[in-house]
C-alpha positions in Angstrom: -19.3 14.6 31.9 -15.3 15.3 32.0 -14.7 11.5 32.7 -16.9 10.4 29.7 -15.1 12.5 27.9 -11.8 10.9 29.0 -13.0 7.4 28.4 -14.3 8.3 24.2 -10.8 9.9 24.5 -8.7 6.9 25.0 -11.0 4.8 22.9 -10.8 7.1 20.2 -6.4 6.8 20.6 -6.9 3.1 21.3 -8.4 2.8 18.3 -5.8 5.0 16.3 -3.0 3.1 18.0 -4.6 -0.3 16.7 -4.6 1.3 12.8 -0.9 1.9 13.6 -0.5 -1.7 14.7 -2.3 -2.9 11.7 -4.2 -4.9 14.1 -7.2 -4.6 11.5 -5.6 -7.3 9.5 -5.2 -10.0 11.7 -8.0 -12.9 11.8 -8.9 -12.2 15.9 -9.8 -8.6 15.0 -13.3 -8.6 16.1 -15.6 -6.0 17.9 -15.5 -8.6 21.4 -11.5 -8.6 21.1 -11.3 -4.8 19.7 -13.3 -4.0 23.1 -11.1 -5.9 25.7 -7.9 -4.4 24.2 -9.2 -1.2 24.9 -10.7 -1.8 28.2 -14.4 -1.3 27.2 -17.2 -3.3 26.2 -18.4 -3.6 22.8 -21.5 -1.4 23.3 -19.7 1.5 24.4 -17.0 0.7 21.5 -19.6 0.9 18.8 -21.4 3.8 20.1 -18.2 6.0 20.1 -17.1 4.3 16.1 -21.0 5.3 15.0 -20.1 8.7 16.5 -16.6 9.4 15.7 -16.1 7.7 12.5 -20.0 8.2 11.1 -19.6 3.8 11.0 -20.7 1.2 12.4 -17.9 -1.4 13.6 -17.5 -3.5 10.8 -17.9 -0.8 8.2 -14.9 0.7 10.1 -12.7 -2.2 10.0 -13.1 -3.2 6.4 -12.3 0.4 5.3 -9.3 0.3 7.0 -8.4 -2.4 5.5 -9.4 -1.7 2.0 -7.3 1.9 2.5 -4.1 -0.9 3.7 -4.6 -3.1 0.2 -4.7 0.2 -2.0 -1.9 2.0 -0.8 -0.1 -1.3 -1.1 
């Protein structure tokens, strides 16, 4: 259990780290890319986004971007 835990961990700052990168708004930005940055595969990646963020993947992406063009 402990090293599940760990690994939705460091997806879960992965992904916070990527929002801080803006990588959201570059063209490759894709679950398939999203997942090898973070060491995972793209299953695992959308079943901790459906969890964590109540999202699927693309749902998640395009809010963050949205949130990016209004507080511009």
């Amino acid at each position: 259990l402990a090293d599940k835990d760990e690994t939705i961990l460091k997806i879960i700052n992965g992904l916070k780290k990527l929002e801080e990168e803006n990588y959201y708004l570059k063209k490759e930005c894709n679950k398939t890319n999203v997942s090898k940055k973070l060491k995972t595969n793209t299953t695992y990646l959308s079943k901790v986004i459906n969890h964590h963020y109540q999202s699927n993947f693309n749902s998640y992406i395009n809010t963050l971007r949205i949130n990016y063009a209004l507080i511009r």
